[in-house]
DRENPA-983050 format. One record per residue (C-alpha): residue number from 1; x, y, z. Coordinates in Angstrom, 2 decimals. Layout:
# DRENPA-983050
+-----+---------+---------+---------+
|   i |       x |       y |       z |
+-----+---------+---------+---------+
| NUM |       X |       Y |       Z |
...
+-----+---------+---------+---------+
***
This chain:
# DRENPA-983050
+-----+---------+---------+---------+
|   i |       x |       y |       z |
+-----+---------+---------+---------+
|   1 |  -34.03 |  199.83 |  140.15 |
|   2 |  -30.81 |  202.08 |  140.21 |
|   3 |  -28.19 |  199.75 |  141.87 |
|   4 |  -24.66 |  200.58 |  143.55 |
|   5 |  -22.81 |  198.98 |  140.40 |
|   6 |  -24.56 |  201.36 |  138.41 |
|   7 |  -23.77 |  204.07 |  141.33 |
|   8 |  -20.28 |  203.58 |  141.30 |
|   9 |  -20.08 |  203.36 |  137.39 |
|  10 |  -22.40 |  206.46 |  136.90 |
|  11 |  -19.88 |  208.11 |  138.91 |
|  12 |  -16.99 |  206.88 |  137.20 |
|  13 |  -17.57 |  208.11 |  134.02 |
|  14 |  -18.87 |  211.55 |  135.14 |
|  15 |  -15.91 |  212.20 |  137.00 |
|  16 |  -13.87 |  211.36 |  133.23 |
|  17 |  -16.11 |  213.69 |  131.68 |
|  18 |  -19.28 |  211.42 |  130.02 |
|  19 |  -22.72 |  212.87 |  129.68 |
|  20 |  -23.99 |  209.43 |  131.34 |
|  21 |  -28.14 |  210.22 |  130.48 |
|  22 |  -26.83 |  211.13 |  127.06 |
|  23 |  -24.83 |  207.92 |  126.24 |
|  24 |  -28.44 |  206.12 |  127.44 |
|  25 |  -29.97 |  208.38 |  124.68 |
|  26 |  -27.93 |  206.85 |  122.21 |
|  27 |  -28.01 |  203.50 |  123.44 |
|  28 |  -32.10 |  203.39 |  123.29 |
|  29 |  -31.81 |  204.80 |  120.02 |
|  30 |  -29.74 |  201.84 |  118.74 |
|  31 |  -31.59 |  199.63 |  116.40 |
|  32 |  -30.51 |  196.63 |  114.83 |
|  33 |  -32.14 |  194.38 |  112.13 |
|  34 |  -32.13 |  190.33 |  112.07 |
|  35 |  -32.27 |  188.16 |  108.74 |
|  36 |  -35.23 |  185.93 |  108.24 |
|  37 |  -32.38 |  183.52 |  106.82 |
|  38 |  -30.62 |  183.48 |  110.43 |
|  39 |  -33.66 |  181.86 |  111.84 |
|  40 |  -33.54 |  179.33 |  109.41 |
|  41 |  -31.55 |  175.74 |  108.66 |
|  42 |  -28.06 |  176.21 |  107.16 |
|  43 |  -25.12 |  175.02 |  106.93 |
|  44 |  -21.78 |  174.95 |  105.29 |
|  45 |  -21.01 |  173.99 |  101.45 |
|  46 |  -21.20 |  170.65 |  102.42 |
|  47 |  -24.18 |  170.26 |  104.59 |
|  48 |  -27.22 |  171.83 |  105.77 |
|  49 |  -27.96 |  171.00 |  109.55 |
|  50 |  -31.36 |  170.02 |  109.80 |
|  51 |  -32.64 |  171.56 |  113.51 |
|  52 |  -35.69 |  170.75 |  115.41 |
|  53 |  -38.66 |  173.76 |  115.56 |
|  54 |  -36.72 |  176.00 |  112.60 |
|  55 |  -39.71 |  178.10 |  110.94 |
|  56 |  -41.42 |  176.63 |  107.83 |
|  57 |  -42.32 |  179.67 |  106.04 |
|  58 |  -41.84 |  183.78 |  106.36 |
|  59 |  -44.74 |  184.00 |  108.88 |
|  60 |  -42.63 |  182.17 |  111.16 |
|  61 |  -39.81 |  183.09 |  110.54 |
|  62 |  -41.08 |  186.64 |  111.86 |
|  63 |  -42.44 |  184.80 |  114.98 |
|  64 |  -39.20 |  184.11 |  115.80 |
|  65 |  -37.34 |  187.49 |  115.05 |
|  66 |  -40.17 |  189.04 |  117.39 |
|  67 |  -39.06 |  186.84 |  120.13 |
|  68 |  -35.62 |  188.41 |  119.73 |
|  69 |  -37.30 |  191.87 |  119.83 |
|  70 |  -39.21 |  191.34 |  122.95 |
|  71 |  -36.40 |  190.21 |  124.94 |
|  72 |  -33.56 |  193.08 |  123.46 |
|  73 |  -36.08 |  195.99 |  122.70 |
|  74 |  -33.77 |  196.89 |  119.91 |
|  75 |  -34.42 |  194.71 |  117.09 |
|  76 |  -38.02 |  196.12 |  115.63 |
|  77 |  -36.85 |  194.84 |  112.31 |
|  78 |  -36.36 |  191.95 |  109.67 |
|  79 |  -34.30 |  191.51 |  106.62 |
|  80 |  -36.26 |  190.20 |  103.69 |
|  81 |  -34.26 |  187.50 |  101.14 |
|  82 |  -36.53 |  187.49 |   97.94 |
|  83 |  -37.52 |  184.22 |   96.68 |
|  84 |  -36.42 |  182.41 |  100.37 |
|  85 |  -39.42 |  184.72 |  102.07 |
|  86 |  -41.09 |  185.06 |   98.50 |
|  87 |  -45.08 |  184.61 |   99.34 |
|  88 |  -48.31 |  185.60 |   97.66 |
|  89 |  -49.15 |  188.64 |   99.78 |
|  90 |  -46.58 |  190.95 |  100.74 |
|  91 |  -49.52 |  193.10 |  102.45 |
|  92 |  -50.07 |  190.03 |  104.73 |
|  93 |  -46.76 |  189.44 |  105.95 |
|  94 |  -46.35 |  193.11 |  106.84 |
|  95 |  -49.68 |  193.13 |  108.59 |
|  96 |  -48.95 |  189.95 |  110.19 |
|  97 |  -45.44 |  191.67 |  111.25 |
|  98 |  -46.92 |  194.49 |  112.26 |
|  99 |  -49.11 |  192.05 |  114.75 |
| 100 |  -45.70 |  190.97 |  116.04 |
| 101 |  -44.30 |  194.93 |  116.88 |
| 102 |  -41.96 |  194.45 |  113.81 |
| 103 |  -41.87 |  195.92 |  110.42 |
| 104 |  -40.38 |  194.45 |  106.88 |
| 105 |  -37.06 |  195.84 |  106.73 |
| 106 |  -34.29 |  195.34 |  103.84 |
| 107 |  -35.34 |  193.48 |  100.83 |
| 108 |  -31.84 |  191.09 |   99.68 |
| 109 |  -32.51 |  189.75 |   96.03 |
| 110 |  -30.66 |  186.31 |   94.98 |
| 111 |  -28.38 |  186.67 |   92.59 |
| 112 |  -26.56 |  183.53 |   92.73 |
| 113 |  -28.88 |  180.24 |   92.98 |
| 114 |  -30.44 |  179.99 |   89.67 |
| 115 |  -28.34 |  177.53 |   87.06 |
| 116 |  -28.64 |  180.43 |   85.01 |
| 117 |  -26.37 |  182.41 |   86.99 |
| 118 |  -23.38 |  179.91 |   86.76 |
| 119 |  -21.48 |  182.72 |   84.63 |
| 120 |  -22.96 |  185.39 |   86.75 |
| 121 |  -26.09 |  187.43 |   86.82 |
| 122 |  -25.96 |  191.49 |   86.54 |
| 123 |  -22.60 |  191.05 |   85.05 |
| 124 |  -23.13 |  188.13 |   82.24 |
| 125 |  -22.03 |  187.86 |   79.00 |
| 126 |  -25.21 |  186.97 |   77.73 |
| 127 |  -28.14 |  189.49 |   77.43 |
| 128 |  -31.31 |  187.50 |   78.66 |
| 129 |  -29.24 |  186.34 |   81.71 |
| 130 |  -28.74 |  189.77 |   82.94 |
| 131 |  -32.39 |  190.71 |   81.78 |
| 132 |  -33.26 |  188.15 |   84.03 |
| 133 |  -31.39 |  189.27 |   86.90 |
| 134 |  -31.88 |  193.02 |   86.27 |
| 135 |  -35.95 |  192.10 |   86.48 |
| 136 |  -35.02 |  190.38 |   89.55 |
| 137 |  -33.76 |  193.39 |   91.45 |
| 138 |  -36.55 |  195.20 |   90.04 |
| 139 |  -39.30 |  192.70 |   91.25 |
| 140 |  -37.62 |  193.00 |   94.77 |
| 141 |  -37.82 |  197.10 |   94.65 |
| 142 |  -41.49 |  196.49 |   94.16 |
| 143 |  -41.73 |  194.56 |   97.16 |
| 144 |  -39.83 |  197.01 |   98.92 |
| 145 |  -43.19 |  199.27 |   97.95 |
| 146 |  -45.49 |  197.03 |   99.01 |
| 147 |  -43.88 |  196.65 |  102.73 |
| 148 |  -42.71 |  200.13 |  102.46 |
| 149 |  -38.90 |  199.51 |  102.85 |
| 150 |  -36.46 |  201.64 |  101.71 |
| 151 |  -33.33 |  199.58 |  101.60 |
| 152 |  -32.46 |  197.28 |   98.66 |
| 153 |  -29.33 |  194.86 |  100.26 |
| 154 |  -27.23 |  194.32 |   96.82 |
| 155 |  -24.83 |  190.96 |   97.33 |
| 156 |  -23.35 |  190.11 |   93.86 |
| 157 |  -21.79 |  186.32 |   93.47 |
| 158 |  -20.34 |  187.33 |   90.18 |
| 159 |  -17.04 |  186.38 |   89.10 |
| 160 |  -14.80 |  184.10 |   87.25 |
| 161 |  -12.78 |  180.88 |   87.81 |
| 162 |   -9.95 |  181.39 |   86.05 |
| 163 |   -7.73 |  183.63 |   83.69 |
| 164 |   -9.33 |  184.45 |   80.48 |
| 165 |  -12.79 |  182.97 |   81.15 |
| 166 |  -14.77 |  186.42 |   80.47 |
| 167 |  -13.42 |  190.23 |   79.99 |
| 168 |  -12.84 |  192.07 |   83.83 |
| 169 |  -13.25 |  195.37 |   82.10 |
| 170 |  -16.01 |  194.39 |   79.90 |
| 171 |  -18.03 |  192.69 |   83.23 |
| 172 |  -17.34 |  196.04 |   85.12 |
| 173 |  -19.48 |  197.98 |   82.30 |
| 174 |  -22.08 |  195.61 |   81.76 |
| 175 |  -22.38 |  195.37 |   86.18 |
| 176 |  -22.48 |  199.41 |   85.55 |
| 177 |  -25.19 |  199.30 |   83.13 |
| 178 |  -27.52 |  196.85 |   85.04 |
| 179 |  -26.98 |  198.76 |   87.71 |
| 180 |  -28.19 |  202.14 |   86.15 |
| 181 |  -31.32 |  200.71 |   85.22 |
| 182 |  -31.69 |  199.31 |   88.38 |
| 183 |  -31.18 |  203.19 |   90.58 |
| 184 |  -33.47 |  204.61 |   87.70 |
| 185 |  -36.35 |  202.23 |   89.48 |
| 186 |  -35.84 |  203.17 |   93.09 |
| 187 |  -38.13 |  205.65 |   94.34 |
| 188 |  -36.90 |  208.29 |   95.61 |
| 189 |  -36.79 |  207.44 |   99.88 |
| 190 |  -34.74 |  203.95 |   98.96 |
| 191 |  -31.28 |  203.24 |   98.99 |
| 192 |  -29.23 |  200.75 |   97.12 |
| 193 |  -26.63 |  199.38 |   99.38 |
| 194 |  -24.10 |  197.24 |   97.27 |
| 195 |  -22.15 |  194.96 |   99.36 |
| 196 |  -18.59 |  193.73 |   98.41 |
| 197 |  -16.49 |  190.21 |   98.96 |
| 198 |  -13.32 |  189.91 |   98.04 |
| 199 |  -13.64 |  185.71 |   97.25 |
| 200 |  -15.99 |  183.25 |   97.12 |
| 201 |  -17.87 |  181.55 |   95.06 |
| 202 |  -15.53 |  183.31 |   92.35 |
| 203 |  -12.19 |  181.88 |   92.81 |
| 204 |  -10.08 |  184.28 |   90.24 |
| 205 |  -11.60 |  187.41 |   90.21 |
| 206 |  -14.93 |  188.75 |   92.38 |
| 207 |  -16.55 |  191.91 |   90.07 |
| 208 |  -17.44 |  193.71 |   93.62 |
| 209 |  -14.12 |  192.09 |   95.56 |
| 210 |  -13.11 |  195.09 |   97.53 |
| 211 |  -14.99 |  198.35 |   99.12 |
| 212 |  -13.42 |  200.52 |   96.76 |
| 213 |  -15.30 |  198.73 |   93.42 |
| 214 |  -18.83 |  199.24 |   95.54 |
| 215 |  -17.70 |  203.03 |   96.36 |
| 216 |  -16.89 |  203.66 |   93.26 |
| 217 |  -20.16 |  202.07 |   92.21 |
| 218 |  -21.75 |  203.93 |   94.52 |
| 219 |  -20.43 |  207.15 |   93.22 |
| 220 |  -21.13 |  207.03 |   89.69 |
| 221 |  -24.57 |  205.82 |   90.52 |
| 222 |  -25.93 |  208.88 |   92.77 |
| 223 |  -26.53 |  209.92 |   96.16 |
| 224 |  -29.21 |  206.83 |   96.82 |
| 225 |  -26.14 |  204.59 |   96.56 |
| 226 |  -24.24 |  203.55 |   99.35 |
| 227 |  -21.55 |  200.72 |  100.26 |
| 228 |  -22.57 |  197.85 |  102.49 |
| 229 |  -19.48 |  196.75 |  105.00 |
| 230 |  -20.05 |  193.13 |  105.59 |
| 231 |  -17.51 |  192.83 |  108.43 |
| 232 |  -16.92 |  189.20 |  107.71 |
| 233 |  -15.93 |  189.96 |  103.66 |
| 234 |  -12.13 |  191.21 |  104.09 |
| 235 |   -8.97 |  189.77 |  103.82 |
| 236 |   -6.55 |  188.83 |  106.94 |
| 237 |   -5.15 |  191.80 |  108.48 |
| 238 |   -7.49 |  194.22 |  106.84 |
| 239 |   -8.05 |  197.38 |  108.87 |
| 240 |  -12.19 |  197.56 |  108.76 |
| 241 |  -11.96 |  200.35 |  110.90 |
| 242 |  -10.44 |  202.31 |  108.19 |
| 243 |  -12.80 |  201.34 |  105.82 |
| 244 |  -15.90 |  202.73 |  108.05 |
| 245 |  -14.26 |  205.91 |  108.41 |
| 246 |  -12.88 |  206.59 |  104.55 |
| 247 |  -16.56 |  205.97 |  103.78 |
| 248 |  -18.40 |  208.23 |  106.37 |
| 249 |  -15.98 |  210.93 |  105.55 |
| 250 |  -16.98 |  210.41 |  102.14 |
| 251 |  -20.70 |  210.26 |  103.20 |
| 252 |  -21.12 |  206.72 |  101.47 |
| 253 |  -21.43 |  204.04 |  104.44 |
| 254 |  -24.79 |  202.89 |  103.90 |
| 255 |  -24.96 |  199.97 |  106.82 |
| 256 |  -23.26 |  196.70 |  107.99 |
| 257 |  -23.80 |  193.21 |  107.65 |
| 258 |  -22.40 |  191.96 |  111.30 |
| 259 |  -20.99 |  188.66 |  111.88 |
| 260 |  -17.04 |  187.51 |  112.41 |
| 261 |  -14.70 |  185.38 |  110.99 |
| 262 |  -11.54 |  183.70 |  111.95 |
| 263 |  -10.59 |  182.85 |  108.39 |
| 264 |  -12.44 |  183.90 |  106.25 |
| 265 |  -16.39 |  184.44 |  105.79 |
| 266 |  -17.65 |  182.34 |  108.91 |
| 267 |  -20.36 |  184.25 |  109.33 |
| 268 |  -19.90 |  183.83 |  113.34 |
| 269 |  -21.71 |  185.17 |  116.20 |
| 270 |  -20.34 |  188.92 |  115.77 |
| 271 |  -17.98 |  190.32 |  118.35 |
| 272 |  -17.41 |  186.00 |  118.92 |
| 273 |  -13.25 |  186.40 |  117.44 |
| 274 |  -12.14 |  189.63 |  117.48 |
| 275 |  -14.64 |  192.40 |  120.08 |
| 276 |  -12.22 |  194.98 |  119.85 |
| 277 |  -12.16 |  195.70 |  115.87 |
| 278 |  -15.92 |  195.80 |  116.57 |
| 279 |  -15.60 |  198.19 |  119.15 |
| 280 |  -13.29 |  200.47 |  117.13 |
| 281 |  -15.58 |  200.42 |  114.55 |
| 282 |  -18.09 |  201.81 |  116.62 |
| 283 |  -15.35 |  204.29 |  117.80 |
| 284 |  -15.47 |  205.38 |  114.12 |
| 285 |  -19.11 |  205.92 |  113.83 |
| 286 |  -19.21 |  207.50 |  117.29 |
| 287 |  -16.34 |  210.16 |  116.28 |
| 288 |  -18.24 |  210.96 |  113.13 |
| 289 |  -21.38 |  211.64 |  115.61 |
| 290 |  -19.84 |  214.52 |  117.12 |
| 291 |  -18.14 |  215.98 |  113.47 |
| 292 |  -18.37 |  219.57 |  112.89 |
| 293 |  -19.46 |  218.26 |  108.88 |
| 294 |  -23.44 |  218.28 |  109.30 |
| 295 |  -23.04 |  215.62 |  106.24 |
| 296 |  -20.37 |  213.20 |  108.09 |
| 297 |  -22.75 |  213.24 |  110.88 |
| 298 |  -25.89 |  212.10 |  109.19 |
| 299 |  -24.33 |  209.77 |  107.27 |
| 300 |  -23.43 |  208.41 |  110.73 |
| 301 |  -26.64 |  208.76 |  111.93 |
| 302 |  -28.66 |  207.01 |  108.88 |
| 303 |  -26.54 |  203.88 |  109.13 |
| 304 |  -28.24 |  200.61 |  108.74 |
| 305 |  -27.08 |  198.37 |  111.19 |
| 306 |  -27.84 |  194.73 |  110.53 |
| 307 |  -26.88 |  190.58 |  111.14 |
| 308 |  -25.93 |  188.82 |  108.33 |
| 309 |  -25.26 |  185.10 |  110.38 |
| 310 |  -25.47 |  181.40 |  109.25 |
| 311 |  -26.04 |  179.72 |  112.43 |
| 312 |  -24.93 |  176.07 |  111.25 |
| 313 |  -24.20 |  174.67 |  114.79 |
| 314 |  -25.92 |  176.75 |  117.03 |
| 315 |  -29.91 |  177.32 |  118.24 |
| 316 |  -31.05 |  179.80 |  115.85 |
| 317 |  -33.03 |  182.67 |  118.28 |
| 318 |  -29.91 |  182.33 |  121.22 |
| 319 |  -27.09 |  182.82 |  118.79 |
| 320 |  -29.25 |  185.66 |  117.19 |
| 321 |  -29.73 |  187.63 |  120.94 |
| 322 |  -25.77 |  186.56 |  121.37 |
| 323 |  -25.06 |  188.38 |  118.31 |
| 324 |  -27.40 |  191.31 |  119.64 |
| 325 |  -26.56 |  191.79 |  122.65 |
| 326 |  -22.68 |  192.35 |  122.21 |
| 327 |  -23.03 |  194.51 |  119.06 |
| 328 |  -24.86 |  196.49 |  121.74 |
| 329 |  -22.29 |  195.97 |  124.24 |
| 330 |  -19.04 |  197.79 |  122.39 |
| 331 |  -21.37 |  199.79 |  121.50 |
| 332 |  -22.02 |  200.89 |  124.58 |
| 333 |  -18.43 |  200.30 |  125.61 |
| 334 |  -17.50 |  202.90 |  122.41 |
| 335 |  -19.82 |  205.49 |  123.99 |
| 336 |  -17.11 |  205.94 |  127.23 |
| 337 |  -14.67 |  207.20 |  125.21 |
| 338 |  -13.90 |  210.71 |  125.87 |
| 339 |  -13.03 |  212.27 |  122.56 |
| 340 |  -12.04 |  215.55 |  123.87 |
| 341 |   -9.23 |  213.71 |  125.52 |
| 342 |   -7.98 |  211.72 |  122.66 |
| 343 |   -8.07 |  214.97 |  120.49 |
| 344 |   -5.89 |  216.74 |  123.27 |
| 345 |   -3.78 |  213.61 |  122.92 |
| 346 |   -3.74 |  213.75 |  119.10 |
| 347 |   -2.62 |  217.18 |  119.19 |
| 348 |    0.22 |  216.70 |  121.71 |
| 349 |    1.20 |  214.10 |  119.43 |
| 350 |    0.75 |  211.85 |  122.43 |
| 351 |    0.84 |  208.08 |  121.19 |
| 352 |    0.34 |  206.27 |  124.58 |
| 353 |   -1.66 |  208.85 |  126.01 |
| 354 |   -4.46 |  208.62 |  122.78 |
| 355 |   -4.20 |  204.89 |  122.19 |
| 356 |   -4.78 |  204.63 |  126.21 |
| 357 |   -7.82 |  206.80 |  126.31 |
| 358 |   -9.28 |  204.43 |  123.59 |
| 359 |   -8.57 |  201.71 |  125.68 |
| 360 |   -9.76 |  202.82 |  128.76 |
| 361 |  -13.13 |  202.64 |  127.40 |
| 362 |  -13.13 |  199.29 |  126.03 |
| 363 |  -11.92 |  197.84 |  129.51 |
| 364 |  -14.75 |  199.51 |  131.66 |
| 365 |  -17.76 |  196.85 |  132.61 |
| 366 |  -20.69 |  198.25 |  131.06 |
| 367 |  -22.94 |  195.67 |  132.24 |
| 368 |  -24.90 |  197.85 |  135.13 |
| 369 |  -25.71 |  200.17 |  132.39 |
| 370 |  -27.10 |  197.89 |  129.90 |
| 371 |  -28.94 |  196.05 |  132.70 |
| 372 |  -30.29 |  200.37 |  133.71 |
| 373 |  -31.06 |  200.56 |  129.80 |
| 374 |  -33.03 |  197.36 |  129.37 |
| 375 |  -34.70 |  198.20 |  132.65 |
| 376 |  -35.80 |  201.80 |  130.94 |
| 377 |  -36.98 |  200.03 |  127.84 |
| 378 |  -39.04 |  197.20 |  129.76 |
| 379 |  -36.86 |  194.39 |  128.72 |
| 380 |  -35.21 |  191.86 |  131.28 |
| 381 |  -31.91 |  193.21 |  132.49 |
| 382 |  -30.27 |  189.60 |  130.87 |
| 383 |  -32.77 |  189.14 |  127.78 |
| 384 |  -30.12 |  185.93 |  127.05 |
| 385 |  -31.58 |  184.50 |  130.54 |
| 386 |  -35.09 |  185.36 |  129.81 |
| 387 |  -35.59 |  183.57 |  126.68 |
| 388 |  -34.00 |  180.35 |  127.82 |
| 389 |  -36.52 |  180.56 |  131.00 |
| 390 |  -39.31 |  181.24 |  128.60 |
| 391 |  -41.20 |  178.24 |  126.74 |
| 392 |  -41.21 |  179.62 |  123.65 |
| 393 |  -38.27 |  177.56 |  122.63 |
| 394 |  -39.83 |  174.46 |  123.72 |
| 395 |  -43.50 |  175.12 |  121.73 |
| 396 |  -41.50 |  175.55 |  118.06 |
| 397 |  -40.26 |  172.06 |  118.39 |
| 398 |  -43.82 |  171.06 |  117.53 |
| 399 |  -42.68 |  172.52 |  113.98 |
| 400 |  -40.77 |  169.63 |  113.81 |
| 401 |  -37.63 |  168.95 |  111.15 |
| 402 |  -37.74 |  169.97 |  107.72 |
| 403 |  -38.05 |  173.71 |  107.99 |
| 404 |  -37.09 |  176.17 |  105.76 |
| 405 |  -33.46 |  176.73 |  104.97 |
| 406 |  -30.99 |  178.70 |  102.19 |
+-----+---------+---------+---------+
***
């Protein structure tokens, strides 16, 4: 039911020139995937948190993602992480997802919890190592056939410890080469997205520590290779926004990881520390929407968006509907701005008025037309409230302690 709020803010924004219905459009269009691994214990490198009802295998993991689904509309989706979800019949956990309304989205290999991999994986000196990891990937692009993905999720914990302790140059080739064989395997609907972190676990040097090592891997690679922007993997002060838009003009943003970070990688609640570098990201994506380049704009439009949480302190399925529902929210909020305005700005050379029309459309309320959305979708207007009303989180605590974690 069409209420005044929604009225008086329909009104608002036609009156400033926004195609209301249309900003709906791109609002039900939204998608966003969960993690298996954010439904499940974790903790930080000193201690897992052991919660009450966490799911015990894949299957239930799933259970849980669907819960988010129901409630947001916009989550139809689940990460894979390959051995955490490994089980004995991929066919069965997509038919048991497709039960749910969901389907098997991005397969993640692990690349860094073998003892094997203390020296690295796809970039270690020694030849069975990386055999072993290369056969990894490859195992994982199989599954991605079986569930009929078509993203592989590359995160690579290689690096070194200190000065001198392996060749930079010679790890970049041999992360090049394993990498080749690795693109030669995809077929030919997948994408390789290879994520970057500029620290940690490698203390001296990370082998993919900034965007422009994964771009450039990306590049030499082919077109099925894009970068992943984990919003949480930068360096104080960094301008992600930048980042997002070098790489769609380049036609080479594959998707985000979303979470936030105060320090370093927190892997908060996204949008939890800092909403408006969220929002101007999405003001980046929503300019390359409207971009007279037909390839800026379906890079823009092919983006994978996805969480990438550790919810140590928090109930797992309300921090994961948190995270949701404000990634949806500046979203939404990044929709209201009027681009033909800021480009009149621009070209005055204007600096208050273009900074101000950004602005503007961060500070509107856009909560009567989420709750107008959701109502359109047939999800609750406050799928936050819903849940928490609903038993659902009461019948998991019969799981018990003990379930499975990363």
């Amino acid at each position: 039911m069409v209420d005044s709020a929604y009225t008086l803010f329909e009104r608002q924004q036609t009156e400033r020139g926004i195609d209301v219905e249309q900003v709906k459009e791109h609002l039900k269009a939204l998608k966003i995937e969960t993690p298996s691994w954010g439904y499940g214990d974790s903790g930080t490198r000193f201690k897992v948190f052991k919660q009450t009802g966490i799911p015990r295998n894949a299957f239930e993991k799933l259970e849980d993602a669907a819960q988010v689904h129901h409630f947001t509309g916009i989550c139809p989706s689940v990460a894979l992480h390959i051995p955490w979800d490994k089980v004995e019949d991929y066919a069965q956990l997509q038919q048991h997802a497709s039960h749910l309304g969901l389907t098997l989205g991005a397969i993640n290999p692990n690349l860094f919890q073998e003892d094997d991999y203390i020296f690295g994986s796809l970039c270690n000196l020694q030849p069975a190592i990386r055999r072993r990891a290369i056969d990894h990937v490859l195992e994982c692009i199989e599954v991605a056939r079986t569930v009929n993905s078509s993203i592989i999720s590359l995160w690579l914990a290689d690096g070194t410890n200190y000065p001198g302790q392996d060749s930079i140059r010679g790890r970049k080739h041999r992360l090049f080469e394993s990498l080749q064989e690795i693109y030669q395997a995809l077929a030919p609907e997948m994408r390789l997205l290879i994520e970057y972190k500029f620290f940690e676990p490698a203390f001296y040097h990370t082998d993919l520590g900034d965007w422009g090592m994964a771009y450039n891997m990306a590049l030499k690679l082919g077109p099925q290779a894009e970068v992943l922007v984990d919003t949480g993997h930068h360096a104080q002060g960094t301008n992600v926004e930048q980042i997002v838009a070098y790489l769609l003009d380049e036609q080479k943003l594959g998707g985000f990881h979303f979470n936030s970070r105060k320090y370093a990688d927190d892997d908060l609640i996204v949008g939890s520390v800092n909403p408006y570098e969220l929002f101007l990201i999405f003001y980046q994506i929503r300019e390359a929407l409207a971009d007279s380049q037909d390839a800026v704009r379906q890079n823009a439009a092919n983006i994978a968006y996805m969480i990438d949480q550790s919810h140590c302190i928090e109930p797992k399925i309300p921090a994961m509907l948190r995270s949701v529902l404000n990634v949806q929210t500046y979203y939404a909020k990044a929709l209201l701005i009027n681009l033909a305005e800021v480009r009149q700005a621009q070209e005055q050379q204007d600096v208050l008025a273009a900074e101000s029309a950004i602005r503007e459309a961060f500070e509107f309320d856009v909560t009567p037309l989420l709750q107008v959305v959701r109502e359109e979708l047939g999800v609750p207007a406050d799928p936050m409230r819903a849940y928490l009303k609903s038993d659902y989180g009461q019948r998991i605590l019969a799981r018990g302690k003990g379930g499975a974690s990363w």
